[in-house]
N, C-alpha and C positions, 0 to 999 in steps of 0.2 A: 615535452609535448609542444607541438608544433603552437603559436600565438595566435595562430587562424581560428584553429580547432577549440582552444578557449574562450576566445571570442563568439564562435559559432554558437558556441556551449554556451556561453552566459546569457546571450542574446534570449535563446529560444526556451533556456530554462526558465528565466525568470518570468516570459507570457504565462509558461505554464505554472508556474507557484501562484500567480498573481489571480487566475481562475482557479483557483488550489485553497488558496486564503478566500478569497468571495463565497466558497461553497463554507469551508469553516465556519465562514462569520455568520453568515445564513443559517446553518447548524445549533452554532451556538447560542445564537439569540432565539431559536426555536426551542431550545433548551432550558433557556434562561426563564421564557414565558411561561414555560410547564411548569417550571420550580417555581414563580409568582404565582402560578393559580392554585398550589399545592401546598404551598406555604412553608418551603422546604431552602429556600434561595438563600439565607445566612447560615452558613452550617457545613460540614465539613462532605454532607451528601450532595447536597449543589456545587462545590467546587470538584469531586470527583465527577459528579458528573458532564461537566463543561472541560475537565480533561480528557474524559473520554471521547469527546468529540476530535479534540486533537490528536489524541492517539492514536486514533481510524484513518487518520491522512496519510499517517507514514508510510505503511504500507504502499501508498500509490504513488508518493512524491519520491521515496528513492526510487521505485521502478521506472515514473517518466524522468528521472534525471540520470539514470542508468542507458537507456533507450533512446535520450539526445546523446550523448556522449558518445554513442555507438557511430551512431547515427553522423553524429559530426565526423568524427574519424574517418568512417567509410566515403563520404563526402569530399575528402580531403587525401583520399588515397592511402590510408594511414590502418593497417589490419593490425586486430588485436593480440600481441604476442607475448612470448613471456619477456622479452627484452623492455616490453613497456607495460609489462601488466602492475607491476607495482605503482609506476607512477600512476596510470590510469584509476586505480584503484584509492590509490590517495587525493585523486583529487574528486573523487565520489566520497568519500570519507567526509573529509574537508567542508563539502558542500553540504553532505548530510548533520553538520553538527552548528554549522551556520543556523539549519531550519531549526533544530530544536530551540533554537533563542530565537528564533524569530513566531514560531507557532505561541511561544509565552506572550510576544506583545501582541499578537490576535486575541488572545485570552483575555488580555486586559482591556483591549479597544472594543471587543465584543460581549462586556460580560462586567459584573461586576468585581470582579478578581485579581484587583493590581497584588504588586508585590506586599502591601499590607493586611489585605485577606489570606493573603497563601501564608504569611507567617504565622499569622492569629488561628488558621483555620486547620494547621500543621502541615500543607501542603508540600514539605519538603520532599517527602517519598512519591507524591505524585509526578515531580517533578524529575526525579530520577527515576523514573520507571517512563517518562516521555525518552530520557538518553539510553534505556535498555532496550526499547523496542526498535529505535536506531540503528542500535548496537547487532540489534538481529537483524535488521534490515541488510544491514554491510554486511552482514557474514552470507546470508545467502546472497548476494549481488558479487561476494568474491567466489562465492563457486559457480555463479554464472560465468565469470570471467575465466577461471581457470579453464571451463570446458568449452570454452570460443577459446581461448588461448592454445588450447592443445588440439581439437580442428584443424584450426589453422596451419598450426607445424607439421600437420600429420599431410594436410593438403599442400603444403610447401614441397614436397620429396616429389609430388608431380609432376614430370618436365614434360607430359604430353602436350603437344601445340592445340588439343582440342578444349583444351583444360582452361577457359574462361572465366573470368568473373564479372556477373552484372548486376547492376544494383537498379531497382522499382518497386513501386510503393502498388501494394496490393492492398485487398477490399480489408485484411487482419492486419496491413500494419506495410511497416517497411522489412523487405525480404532482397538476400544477398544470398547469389547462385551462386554455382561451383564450387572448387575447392575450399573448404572451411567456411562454408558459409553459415550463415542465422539467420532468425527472422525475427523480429520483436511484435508480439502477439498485442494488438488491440483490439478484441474480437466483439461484436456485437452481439444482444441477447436477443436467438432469433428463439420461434416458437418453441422446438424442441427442448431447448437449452432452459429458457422459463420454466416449463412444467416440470423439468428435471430439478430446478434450483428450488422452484414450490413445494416439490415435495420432501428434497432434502431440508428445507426450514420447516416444514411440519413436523419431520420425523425430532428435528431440535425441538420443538412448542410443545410433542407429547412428552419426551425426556424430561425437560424442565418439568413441568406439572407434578413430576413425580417424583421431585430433588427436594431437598429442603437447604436452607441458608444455613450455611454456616461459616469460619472464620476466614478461610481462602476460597469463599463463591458467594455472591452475590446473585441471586437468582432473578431477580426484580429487573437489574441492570441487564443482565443477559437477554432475558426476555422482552426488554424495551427493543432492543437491538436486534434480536429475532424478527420482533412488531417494526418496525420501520424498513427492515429490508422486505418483509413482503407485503410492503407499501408500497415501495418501490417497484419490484417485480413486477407485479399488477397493474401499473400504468400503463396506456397505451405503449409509451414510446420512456421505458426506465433508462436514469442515469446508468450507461453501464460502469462510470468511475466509484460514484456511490453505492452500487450494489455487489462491487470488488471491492469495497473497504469497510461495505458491514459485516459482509461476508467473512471477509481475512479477521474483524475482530471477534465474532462470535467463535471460528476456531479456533481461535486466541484464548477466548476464554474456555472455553470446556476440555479442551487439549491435553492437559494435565489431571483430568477429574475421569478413572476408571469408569465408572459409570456410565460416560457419554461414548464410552469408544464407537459403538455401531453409529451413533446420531453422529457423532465425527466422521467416521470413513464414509457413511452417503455425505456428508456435504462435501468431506474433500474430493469425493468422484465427480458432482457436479461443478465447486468448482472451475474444475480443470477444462470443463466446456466454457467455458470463458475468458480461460488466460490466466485462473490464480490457483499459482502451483501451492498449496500446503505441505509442512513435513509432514 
């Protein structure tokens, strides 16, 4: 990979982690205060839940690091092929496993939680379930790649002279025309898409009501996260970052639990009017 293209790439990722971390720490220490008015802050349910803060980032921190990358490249003339898909792909790896130690020192700088409450508190499982949501993060970011990788080749075999490529930055994001092109989606939550996400997290608020706790569901947690994303919806003007990564964890959680299927396929249809694609 070309030294421009990494360059480009470090530069503009790290703005974006660094407004990435601010929201984190903001999160966390809003978290931390509930567990102090609760009385719940030394205990193995205060430090799951100040991970869970961290583990709702991931979701949005490999996609904006997937999305400069692209972005760089395109920039630099450089289309994504299978001849470079593996490098590209490793160095998305690479930078995805950087965050997971690095989202740990946010945890400690914003929280009570150094590495001597995680061991006291058994936080080792928490801590590798922050590398397995990673771990899934990369795997759909390499089938992104694979299908911008095979585009492109498909659009290589074109030798008509009308067969252009141009690259501009639209109202959803950065968009590449012609042959093998993509678009990387940052879409705004306009009215329609709100009502549509309200009613997908209600349809989650009646499900939960009507689950009970048990060993793999925490329903309290789920429903916190339900509560804070149509917190957010409802503002005038919602974080649309934050509202794709309570989003992505609430189908995170219920995903696996039969029960939730229908409250699952409404939220992953809405969703998708935003730019977060779910399995």
């Amino acid at each position: 990979m070309k030294e421009e293209i990494k360059r480009d790439f470090d530069i503009l990722v790290s703005v974006e982690v660094e407004k990435l971390d601010r929201q984190l720490q903001l999160d966390v220490q809003s978290t931390v205060n509930q567990l102090v008015r609760t009385g719940n802050l030394h205990g193995t349910a205060g430090l799951r839940a100040v991970f869970t803060d961290a583990g709702r980032s991931i979701p949005t921190r490999v996609q904006t690091a997937l999305n400069i990358l692209l972005r760089s490249m395109t920039a630099h003339g450089v289309a994504l092929t299978e001849d470079n898909k593996e490098e590209t792909i490793s160095t998305l790896r690479q930078w995805t496993n950087s965050q997971i130690a690095q989202l740990q020192e946010v945890l400690a700088s914003a929280s009570p939680y150094g590495d001597t409450a995680i061991a006291k508190f058994g936080g080792e499982p928490l801590i590798a379930n922050l590398t397995t949501l990673g771990d899934l993060e990369i795997k759909r970011a390499i089938g992104e790649c694979n299908l911008i990788a095979a585009s492109n080749a498909r659009g290589s075999l074109s030798t008509s002279p009308a067969s252009q490529t141009y690259v501009f930055n639209a109202p959803v994001g950065l968009v590449q025309s012609g042959p093998g092109s993509y678009g990387t989606a940052n879409q705004n939550i306009d009215a329609s898409s709100r009502a549509d996400i309200e009613r997908a997290l209600l349809r989650v608020e009646e499900a939960l009501k009507n689950a009970s706790n048990d060993a793999d569901f925490d329903r309290r947690e789920i429903a916190e996260m339900v509560s804070e994303a149509q917190t957010e919806v409802a503002k005038d003007t919602p974080n649309a970052s934050k509202v794709k990564a309570l989003i992505t964890g609430v189908a995170g959680a219920i995903s696996f639990t039969p029960r939730f299927k229908e409250a699952y396929d409404t939220l992953k249809w809405a969703a998708a009017l935003i730019g977060v694609t779910l399995p």
